[in-house]
N, C-alpha and C positions, 0 to 999 in steps of 0.2 A: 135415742129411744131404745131401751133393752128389747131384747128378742126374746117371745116367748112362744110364741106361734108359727109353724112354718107350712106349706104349702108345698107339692114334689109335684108336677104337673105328669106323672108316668104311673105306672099300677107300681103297688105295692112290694118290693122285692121276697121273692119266695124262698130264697136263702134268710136260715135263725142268724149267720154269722154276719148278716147285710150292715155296713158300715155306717147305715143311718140308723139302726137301730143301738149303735154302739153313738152316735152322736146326740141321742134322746138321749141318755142317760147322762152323758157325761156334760153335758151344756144344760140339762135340766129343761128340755123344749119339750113341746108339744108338736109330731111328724103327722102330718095325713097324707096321703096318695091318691088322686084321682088324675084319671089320664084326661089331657083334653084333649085327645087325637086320636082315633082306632081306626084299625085297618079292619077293609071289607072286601070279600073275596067277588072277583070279576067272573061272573057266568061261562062256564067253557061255551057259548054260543057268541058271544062276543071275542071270546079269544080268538075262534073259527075267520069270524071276520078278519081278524089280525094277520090271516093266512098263515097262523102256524099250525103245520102238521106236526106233532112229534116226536115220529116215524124218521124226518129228516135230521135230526141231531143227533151224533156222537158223544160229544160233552155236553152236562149243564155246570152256569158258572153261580154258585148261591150264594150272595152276599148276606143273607140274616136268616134265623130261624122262622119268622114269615114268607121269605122264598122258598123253603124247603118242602112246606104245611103245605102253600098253593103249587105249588108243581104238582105236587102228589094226588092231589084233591083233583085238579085239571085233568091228570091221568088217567086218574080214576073215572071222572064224567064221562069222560071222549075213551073210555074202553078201551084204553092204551098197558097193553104188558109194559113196564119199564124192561129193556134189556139189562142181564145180566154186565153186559159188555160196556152199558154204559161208561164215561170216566166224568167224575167229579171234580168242580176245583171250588173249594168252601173257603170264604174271607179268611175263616179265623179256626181254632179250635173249638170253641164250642157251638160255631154252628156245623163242624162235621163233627162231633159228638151228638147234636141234636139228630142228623141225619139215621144216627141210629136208631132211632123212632121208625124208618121206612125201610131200611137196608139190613143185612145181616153184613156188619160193618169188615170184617176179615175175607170176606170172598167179593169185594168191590173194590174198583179202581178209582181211591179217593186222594186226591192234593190240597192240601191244605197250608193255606200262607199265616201271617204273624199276626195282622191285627187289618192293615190299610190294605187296597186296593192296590197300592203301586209294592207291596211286598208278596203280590200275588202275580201282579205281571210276568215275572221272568218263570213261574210254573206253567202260565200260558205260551207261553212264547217255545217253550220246549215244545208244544203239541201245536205246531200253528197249523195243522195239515188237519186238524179235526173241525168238526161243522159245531160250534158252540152255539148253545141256545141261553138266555141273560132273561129269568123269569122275577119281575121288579115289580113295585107300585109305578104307580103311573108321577111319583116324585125318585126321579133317581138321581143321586150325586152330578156331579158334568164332570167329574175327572173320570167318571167310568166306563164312559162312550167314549172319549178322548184319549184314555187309553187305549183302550183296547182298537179304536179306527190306527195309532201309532202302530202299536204292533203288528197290525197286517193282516190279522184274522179274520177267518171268517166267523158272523156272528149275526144272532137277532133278539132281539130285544122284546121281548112278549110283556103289557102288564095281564098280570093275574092278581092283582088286589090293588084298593084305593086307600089312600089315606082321608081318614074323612075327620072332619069334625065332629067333638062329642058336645051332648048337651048340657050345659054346664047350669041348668036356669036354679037347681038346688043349693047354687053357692051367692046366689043372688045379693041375699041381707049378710051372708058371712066377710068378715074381712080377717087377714093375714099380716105378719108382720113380716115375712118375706114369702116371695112367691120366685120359684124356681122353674126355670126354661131349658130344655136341653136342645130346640130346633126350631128354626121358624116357624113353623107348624104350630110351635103349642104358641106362640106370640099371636100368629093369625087365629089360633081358637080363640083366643082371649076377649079379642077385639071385636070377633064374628057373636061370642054371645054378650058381650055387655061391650057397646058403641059406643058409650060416653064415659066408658072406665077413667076415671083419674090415679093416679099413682099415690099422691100424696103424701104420707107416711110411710107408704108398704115399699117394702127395700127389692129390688128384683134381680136376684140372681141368673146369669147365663153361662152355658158352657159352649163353647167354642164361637169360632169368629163369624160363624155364618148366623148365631142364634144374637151377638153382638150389633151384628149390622142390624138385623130386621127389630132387634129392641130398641135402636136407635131410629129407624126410619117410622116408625109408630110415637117417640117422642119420648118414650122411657130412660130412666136415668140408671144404668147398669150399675149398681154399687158393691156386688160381688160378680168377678167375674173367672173361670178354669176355664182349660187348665192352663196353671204358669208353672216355671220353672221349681218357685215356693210351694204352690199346690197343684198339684198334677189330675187331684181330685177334688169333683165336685164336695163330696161331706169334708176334706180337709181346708177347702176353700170357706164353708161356710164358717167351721168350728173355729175357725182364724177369727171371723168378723166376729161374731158373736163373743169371744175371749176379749175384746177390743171392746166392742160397744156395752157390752152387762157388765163389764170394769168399773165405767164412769160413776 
């Protein structure tokens, strides 16, 4: 069956040069964006419970631009100066370019790794003598407590936002002719608003092996799957399939 309809289960990309929008054109599809999963910020009155102070942290370690939003926000509630002195270690570059939303980015002690968690380890491991504080949703990875318990550091794990389910009840009578996953999470939205969803027809794209496994353990049949060695990207993944099946 040709592909004319597609589904992105994430917001909208806010870059004009966004590769899906370069995929709409050239495959002649029709892209919506709605997320099924949104993050919600944790009451600094509950963080309190979580007995973090602060005041006791040297380092924070911020894995997404989510973490950066709620550390700040947290600060803010609980009437916390951020020190100048702080030191930063941010996954990736653009979430220590986001940073500069909070910071005045040249008078701050920021580290910044490549992309993964374990190309950010050995910038931690240089400062193991600092009190690092890991501001997460309450879903965080399990290589990033297990790292960082290897390494030896001290650390604590604060969540300051949830990942929640969105409600999806507006897509009810709509159907797609592929429906795209980037996490367990939007699998389990899927299933949390429509119970008796069947697959049928609709082709369901996944990206990585943890969004694979859980579209299998719900019974879905993965027929696009990134990244592979061929497609590294999710849109180059797709534009493959669709050049293959609007052939026929």
């Amino acid at each position: 069956m040709k592909v004319k309809t597609i589904l992105v289960s994430q917001p909208e990309p806010k870059v004009e040069n966004s590769p899906y929008f370069e995929l709409e054109e050239k495959q002649k599809v029709k892209i919506d964006f709605i997320p099924f999963i949104h993050v919600e910020g944790v009451p600094s009155k509950e963080v309190r419970q979580q007995k973090i102070d602060l005041a006791n942290y040297t380092a924070i370690i911020l894995t997404s631009r989510n973490a950066v939003d709620h550390f700040f926000r947290i600060a803010e509630e609980m009437r916390f100066k951020v020190p100048d002195s702080l030191k930063y270690f941010c996954l990736s570059e653009a979430v220590a370019y986001y940073l500069q939303k909070y910071v005045v980015y040249r008078k701050r002690k920021i580290y910044v790794g490549k992309r993964t968690f374990a190309e950010l380890a050995p910038l931690i491991k240089k400062y193991k003598n600092e009190k690092f504080l890991l501001p997460s949703s309450d879903m965080l990875k399990p290589d990033v407590p297990k790292t960082l318990n290897k390494l030896g550091v001290e650390w604590k794990k604060a969540v300051f936002y949830r990942t929640v389910v969105s409600d999806l009840s507006d897509l009810k009578h709509v159907t797609y002719d592929i429906l795209v996953f980037f996490s367990p999470s939007g699998i389990k939205s899927l299933f949390e608003n429509f119970p008796d969803f069947k697959q049928n027809n609709t082709r369901i794209a996944v990206f990585g092996n943890t969004t694979i496994k859980a579209a299998k353990e719900h019974g879905l049949t993965a027929d696009i799957k990134a990244p592979t060695p061929e497609t590294p990207s999710m849109t180059m993944a797709i534009s493959k399939y669709i050049s293959e099946v609007n052939k026929k």
